[in-house]
C-alpha positions, -999 to +999 in steps of 0.1 A: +318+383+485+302+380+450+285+351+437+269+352+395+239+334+401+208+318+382+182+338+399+154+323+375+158+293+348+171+308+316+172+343+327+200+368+328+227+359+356+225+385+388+256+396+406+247+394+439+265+399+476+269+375+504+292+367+535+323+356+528+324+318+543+342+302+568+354+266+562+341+242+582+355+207+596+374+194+566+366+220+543+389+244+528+379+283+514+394+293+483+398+330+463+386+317+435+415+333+405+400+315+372+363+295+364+359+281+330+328+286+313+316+249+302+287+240+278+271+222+303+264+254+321+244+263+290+223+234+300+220+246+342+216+278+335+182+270+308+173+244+331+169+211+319+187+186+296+164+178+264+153+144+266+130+142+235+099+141+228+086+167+250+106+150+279+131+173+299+152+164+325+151+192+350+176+207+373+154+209+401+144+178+400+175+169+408+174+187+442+189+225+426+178+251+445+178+288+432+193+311+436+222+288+421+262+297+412+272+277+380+310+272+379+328+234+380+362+241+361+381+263+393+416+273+401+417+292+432+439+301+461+435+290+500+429+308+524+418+289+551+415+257+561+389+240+584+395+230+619+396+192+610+410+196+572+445+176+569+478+203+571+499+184+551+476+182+515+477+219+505+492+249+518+479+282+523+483+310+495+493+285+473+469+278+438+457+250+430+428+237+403+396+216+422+381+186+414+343+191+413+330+158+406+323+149+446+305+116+456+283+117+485+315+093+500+293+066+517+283+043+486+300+017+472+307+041+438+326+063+466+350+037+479+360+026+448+373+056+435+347+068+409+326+093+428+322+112+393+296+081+392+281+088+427+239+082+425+237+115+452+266+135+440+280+168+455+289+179+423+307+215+426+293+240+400+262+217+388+250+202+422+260+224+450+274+261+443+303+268+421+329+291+410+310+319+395+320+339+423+350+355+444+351+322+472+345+289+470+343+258+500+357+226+494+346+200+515+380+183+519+416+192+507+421+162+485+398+177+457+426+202+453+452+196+424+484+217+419+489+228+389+528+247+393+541+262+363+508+264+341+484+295+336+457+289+361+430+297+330+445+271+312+447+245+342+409+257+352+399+239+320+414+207+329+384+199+356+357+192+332+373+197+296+398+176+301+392+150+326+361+147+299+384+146+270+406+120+293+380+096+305+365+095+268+395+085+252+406+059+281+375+041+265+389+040+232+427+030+237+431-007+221+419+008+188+436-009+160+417+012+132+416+056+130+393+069+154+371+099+145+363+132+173+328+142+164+326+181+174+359+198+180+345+228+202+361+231+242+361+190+248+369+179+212+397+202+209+410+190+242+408+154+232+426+160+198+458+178+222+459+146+249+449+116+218+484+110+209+490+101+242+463+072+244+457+063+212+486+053+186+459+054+155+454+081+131+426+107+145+402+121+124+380+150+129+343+160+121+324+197+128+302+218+107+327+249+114+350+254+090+370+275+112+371+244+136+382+219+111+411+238+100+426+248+139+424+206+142+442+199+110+468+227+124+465+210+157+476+176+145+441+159+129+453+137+099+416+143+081+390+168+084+349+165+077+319+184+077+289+159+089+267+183+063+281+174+033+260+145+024+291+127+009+308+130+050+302+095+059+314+078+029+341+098+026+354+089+060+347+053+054+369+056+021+399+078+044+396+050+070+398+019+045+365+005+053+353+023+085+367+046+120+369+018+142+357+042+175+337+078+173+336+100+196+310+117+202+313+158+213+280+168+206+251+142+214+224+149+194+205+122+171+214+134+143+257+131+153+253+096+168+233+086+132+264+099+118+288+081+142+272+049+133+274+052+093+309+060+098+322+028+114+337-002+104+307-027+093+317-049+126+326-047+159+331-006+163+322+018+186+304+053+195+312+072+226+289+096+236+296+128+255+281+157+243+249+163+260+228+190+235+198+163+238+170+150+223+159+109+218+178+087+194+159+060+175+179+026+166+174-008+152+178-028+177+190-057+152+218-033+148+234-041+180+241-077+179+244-080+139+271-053+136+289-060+170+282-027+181+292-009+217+271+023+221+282+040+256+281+068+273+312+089+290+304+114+317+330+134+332+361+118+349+374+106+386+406+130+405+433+103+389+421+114+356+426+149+367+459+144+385+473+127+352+456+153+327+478+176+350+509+157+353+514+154+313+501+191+309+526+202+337+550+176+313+547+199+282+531+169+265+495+179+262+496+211+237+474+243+249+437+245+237+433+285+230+416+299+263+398+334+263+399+355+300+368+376+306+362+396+339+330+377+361+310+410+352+312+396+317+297+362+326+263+371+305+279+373+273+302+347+273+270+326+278+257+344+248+287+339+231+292+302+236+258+294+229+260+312+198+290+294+189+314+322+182+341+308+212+374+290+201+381+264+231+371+278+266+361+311+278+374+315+318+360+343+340+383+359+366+364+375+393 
């Protein structure tokens, strides 16, 4: 089998061969037929997440070993299972997408159902070895999702796009006031598709591309901005009458959550960060208490978010985000691409 591996941090990915594996106890070995190409893996495959001032947060130090295969947003095919994997979950030659946020399944975060959360994760594609390749294991047949009826690049995307998108927006649901998407790239774009089916306020969007602004006003946004313009903030305050009451939060950088913040309502709104491009953000702490504000973090999502992202998908009620197919070999440059900012919602690889 192939695997597209990080051979060295930041350098070109290496196609290289290995024996095909054979599941064992619970697991289950896949053909992988789709692996979406995530932002995040801009971050694995450089490294390190930018923590500011100097700081970096790196891979290894989270126990990644190279060589390493990138690849968390799978659809694949089984083809077999392991001795001790349950018959009755998933069937062989059938498709289905996986779920790659995998607790270590001893902790407390494990048995209550939020292993995306797990302190020692077994995270598929970011952890332990992904689907940048022609076979994946899965340690148990419960990660696996069916997806019937949908393009398997499409459905790929739902592992980390959308569960993302999902999760974020489960945060924001009682909002009685619009709600802005900061950052309408892969995730953004996902959240503005699923929004009208968790929030019931008008949705706003923000990105520096004006190529992204107008796909979300053709996509359903009610406003677009562009966080450049020096005027952005005010003018969403003056769309909004008086302030978003939630952002959401795409990008993460200082500069977008500073933007987030002068966007809100003057009391009692909120930023939810997802985006992870880096760096150290500098606050007033008087801020918090004396404006009411919640400032939190979403990071991925659990397999019920997955299974419902799914469901309504499979429903016709969460619209398409434009996917691009590009063979494995091509795996290089749709880093380059995506990094350069020239992709339109996801990229997927098909080995």
């Amino acid at each position: 089998m192939r695997r597209c591996q990080i051979v060295a941090w930041g350098a070109p990915l290496e196609m290289r061969e290995y024996p095909t594996p054979r599941p064992q106890g619970t697991e289950v070995l896949l053909r992988v037929t789709a692996a979406g190409v995530c932002h995040s893996d801009l971050h694995i495959h450089r490294g390190h997440f930018d923590l500011g001032g100097g700081r970096r947060l790196r891979f290894e130090e989270r126990g990644i070993r190279l060589p390493f295969t990138m690849g968390h947003e799978v659809a694949g095919e089984v083809v077999e299972l392991g001795p001790e994997a349950p018959r009755d979950r998933v069937v062989p030659g059938r498709e289905y997408v996986v779920h790659p946020w995998i607790g270590c399944g001893r902790c407390r975060t494990c048995a209550q159902g939020v292993e995306h959360h797990c302190p020692q994760p077994r995270f598929i594609g970011t952890v332990v070895d992904g689907g940048y390749g022609d076979f994946l294991i899965v340690p148990h047949p419960r990660y696996l999702v069916p997806f019937d009826g949908l393009p398997r690049e499409l459905a790929c995307t739902f592992a980390c796009s959308g569960v993302t998108a999902w999760n974020a927006l489960r945060k924001v649901r009682d909002l009685d006031r619009p709600l802005l998407l900061l950052g309408v790239g892969g995730v953004g774009g996902a959240a503005l598709a699923m929004s009208r089916l968790l929030v019931e306020v008008p949705v706003a969007v923000a990105d520096v591309a004006a190529d992204k602004r107008a796909r979300a006003l053709e996509a359903g946004a009610v406003a677009a901005f562009d966080p450049a313009d020096p005027g952005a903030a005010r003018a969403v305050r003056e769309w909004s009458e008086g302030g978003v009451g939630a952002v959401i939060d795409f990008v993460g950088r200082p500069e977008t959550v500073a933007f987030a913040l002068d966007c809100l309502v003057p009391k009692g709104g909120t930023v939810v960060v997802v985006g992870l491009h880096g760096d150290r953000l500098e606050l007033p702490v008087p801020f918090l208490p004396l404006r009411a504000l919640t400032l939190r973090g979403s990071y991925v999502g659990g397999l019920d978010d997955l299974r419902a992202v799914i469901d309504h998908a499979r429903a016709g009620r969460i619209p398409p985000i434009p996917v691009t197919p590009r063979p494995l070999e091509e795996a290089n440059a749709a880093l380059a691409d995506l990094a350069a900012g020239r992709v339109a919602g996801r990229q997927v690889l098909i080995p």
